[in-house]
C-alpha positions as a Python dict, from the first residue, in 0.01 Angstrom:
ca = {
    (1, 'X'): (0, 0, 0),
    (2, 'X'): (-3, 273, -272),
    (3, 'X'): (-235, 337, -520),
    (4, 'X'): (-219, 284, -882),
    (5, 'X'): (-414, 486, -1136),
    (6, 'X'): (-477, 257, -1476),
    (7, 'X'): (-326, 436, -1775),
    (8, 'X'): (-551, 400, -2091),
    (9, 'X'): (-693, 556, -2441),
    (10, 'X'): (-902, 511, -2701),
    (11, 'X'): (-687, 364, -2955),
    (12, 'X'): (-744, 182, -3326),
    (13, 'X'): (-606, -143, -3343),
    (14, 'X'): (-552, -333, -3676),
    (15, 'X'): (-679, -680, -3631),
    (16, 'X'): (-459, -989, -3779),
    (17, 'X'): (-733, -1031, -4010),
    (18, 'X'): (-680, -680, -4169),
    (19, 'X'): (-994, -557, -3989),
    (20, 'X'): (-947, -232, -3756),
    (21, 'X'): (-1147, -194, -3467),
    (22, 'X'): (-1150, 88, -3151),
    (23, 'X'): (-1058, -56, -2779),
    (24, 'X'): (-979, 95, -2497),
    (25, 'X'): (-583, 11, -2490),
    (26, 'X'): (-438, -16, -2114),
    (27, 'X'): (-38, 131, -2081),
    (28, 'X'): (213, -12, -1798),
    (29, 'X'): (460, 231, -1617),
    (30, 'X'): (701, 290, -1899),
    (31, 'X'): (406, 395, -2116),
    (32, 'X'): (406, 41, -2311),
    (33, 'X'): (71, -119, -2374),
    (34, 'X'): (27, -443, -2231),
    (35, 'X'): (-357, -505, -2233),
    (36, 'X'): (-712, -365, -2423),
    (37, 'X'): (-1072, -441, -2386),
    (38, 'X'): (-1292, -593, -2673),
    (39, 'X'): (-1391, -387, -2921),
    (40, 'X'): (-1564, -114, -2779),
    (41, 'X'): (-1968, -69, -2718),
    (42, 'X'): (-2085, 300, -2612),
    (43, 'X'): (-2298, 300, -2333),
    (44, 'X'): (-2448, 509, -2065),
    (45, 'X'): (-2587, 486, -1746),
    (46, 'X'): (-2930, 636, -1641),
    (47, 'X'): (-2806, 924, -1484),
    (48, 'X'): (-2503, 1021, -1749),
    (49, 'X'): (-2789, 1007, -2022),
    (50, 'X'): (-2754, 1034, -2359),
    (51, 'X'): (-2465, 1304, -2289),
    (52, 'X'): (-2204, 1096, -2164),
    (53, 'X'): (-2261, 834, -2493),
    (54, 'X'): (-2212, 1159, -2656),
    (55, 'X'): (-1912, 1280, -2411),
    (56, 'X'): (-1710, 895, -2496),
    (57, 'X'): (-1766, 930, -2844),
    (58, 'X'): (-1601, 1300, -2849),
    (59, 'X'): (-1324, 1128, -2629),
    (60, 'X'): (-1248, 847, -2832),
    (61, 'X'): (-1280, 1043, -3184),
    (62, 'X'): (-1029, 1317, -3007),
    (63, 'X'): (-750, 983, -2897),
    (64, 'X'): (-837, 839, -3258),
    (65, 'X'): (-735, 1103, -3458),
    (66, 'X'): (-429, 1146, -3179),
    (67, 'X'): (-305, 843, -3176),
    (68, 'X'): (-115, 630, -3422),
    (69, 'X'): (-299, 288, -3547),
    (70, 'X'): (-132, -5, -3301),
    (71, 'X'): (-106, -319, -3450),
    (72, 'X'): (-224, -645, -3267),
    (73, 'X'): (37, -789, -3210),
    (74, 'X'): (181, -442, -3008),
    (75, 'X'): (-102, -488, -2743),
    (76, 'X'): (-44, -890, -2645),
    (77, 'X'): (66, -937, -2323),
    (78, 'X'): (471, -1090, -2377),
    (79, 'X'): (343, -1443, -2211),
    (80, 'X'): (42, -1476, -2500),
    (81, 'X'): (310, -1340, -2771),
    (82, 'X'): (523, -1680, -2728),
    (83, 'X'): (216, -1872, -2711),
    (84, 'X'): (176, -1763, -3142),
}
C-alpha cells in the first residue's frame, strides 16, 4: 500500500454567477484538477498563532498572483459535469 501525497493550491475560481472566490483547488496525477474546498476561511490554531494566518495568506496571495483564474466548470468532478 503506497502513499499518496494530495496535490493542491490556492487558486481563484470564477463562480457561474460571475462572482470569483479563492479555494484551495485539489490536482489528480496528470496535474488536472478534479476537486476544491469552499471558499476559503483563514484560520489558525493556538499554537501557529497569528503567524501562520499570516504565513496562508502570504501563500495563497503568492499561488494567486501565480496562477491563472480557473473557471467553475474546470474544477467539477466529470460525474457532476453530466449531471448540468
Amino acid at each position: 500500500m503506497g502513499s499518496e501525497t494530495m496535490v493542491w493550491n490556492y487558486r481563484i475560481v470564477r463562480h457561474k454567477k460571475g462572482h470569483f472566490a479563492l479555494h484551495e483547488v485539489y490536482y489528480d496525477e496528470d496535474e488536472r484538477p478534479f476537486g476544491m474546498t469552499e471558499p476559503i476561511d483563514f484560520v489558525a490554531d493556538a499554537d501557529e498563532g497569528p503567524e501562520g494566518v499570516i504565513n496562508a495568506l502570504e501563500a495563497a496571495l503568492a499561488d494567486a498572483k501565480a496562477m491563472p483564474v480557473l473557471e467553475y466548470d474546470e474544477v467539477l468532478p466529470d460525474d457532476e459535469k453530466q449531471k448540468r
